[in-house]
C-alpha positions as CSV (number, residue, x, y, z in Angstrom):
1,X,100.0,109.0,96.0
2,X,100.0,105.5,97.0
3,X,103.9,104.9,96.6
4,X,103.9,107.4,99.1
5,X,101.8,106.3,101.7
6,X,103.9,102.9,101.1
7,X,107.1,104.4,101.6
8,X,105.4,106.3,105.0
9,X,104.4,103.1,105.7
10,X,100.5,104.1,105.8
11,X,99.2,100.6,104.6
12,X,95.8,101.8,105.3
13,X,95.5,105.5,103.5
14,X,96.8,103.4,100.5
15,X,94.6,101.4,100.3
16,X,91.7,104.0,100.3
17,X,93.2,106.0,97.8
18,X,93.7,102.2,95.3
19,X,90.0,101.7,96.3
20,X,88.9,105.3,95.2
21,X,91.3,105.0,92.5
22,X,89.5,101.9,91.2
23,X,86.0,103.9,91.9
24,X,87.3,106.2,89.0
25,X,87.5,106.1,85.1
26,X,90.8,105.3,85.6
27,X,91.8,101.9,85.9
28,X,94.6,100.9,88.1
29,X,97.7,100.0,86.4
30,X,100.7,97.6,87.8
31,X,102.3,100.2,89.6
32,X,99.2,101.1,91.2
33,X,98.7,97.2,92.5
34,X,102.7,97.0,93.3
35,X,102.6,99.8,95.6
36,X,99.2,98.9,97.1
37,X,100.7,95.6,97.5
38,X,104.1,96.5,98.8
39,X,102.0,98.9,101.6
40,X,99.9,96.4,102.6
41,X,103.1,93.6,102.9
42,X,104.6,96.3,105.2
43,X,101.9,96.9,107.1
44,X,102.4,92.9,107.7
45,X,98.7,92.4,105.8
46,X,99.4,89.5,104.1
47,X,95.6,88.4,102.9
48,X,95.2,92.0,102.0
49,X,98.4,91.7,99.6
50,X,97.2,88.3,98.4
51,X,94.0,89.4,97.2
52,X,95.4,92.5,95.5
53,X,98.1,90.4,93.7
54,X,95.0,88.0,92.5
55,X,92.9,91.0,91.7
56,X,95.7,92.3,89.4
57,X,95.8,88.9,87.6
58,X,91.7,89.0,87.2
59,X,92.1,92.6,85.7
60,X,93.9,90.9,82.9
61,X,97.4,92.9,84.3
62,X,100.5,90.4,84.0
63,X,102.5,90.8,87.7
64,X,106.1,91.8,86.8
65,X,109.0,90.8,89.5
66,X,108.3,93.9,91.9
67,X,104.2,92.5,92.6
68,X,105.4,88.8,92.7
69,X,108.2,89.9,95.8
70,X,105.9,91.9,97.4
71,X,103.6,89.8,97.5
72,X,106.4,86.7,98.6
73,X,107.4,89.0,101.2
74,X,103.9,89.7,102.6
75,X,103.3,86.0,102.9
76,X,106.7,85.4,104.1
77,X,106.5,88.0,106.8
78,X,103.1,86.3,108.3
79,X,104.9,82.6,108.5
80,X,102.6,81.4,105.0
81,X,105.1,79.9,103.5
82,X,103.1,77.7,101.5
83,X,101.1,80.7,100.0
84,X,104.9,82.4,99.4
85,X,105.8,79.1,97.7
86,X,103.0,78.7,95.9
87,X,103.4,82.5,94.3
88,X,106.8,81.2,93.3
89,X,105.7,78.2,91.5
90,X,103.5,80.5,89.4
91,X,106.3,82.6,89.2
92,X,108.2,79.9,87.4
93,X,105.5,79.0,85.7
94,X,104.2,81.6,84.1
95,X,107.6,82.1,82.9
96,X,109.1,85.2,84.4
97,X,112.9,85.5,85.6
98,X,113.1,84.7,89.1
99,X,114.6,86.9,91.6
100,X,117.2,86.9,94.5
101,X,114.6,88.1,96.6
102,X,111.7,85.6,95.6
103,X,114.1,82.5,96.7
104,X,115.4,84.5,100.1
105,X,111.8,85.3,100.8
106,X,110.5,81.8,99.9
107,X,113.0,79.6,101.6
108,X,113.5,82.0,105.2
């Protein structure tokens, strides 16, 4: 599964299996994007993670705290903190709860 080849840390075999996923008649869900995300933040692919999080939001999904972190965290990681800062402001403004780990992320 992909939350599997997160947790191994194999950013690239998830990705190939969201990709053939998306390929399918099923259509990826949040979970699908969070763990895609969180394998590509790992695997210190921050544009990757970006794009996934903004392909979520096209495919009409909402981002819950886990994809917004992630997604902080992959930014973070690679020094962008004005993309990680950004993804907080729409955090706040799209109304979600903010996190511990979105202002540690945002403000390291």
């Amino acid at each position: 599964t992909i939350s599997a080849c997160e947790k191994g840390g194999q950013w690239q075999l998830a990705l190939g299996l969201f990709v053939a996923l998306q390929q399918t008649e099923l259509l990826p869900d949040v979970i699908s994007y969070n763990s895609a995300i969180s394998a590509c933040a790992k695997g210190r692919r921050w544009q990757l993670a970006l794009g996934l999080f903004v392909g979520m939001q096209q495919m009409n999904l909402l981002p819950d705290i886990i994809g917004y972190n992630s997604t902080i965290s992959a930014c973070e990681k690679a020094g962008q903190w004005q993309q990680a800062s950004g993804i907080r402001v729409g955090l706040l403004q799209n109304g979600r709860l903010s996190h511990v780990v979105s202002y540690s992320s945002t403000i390291s």
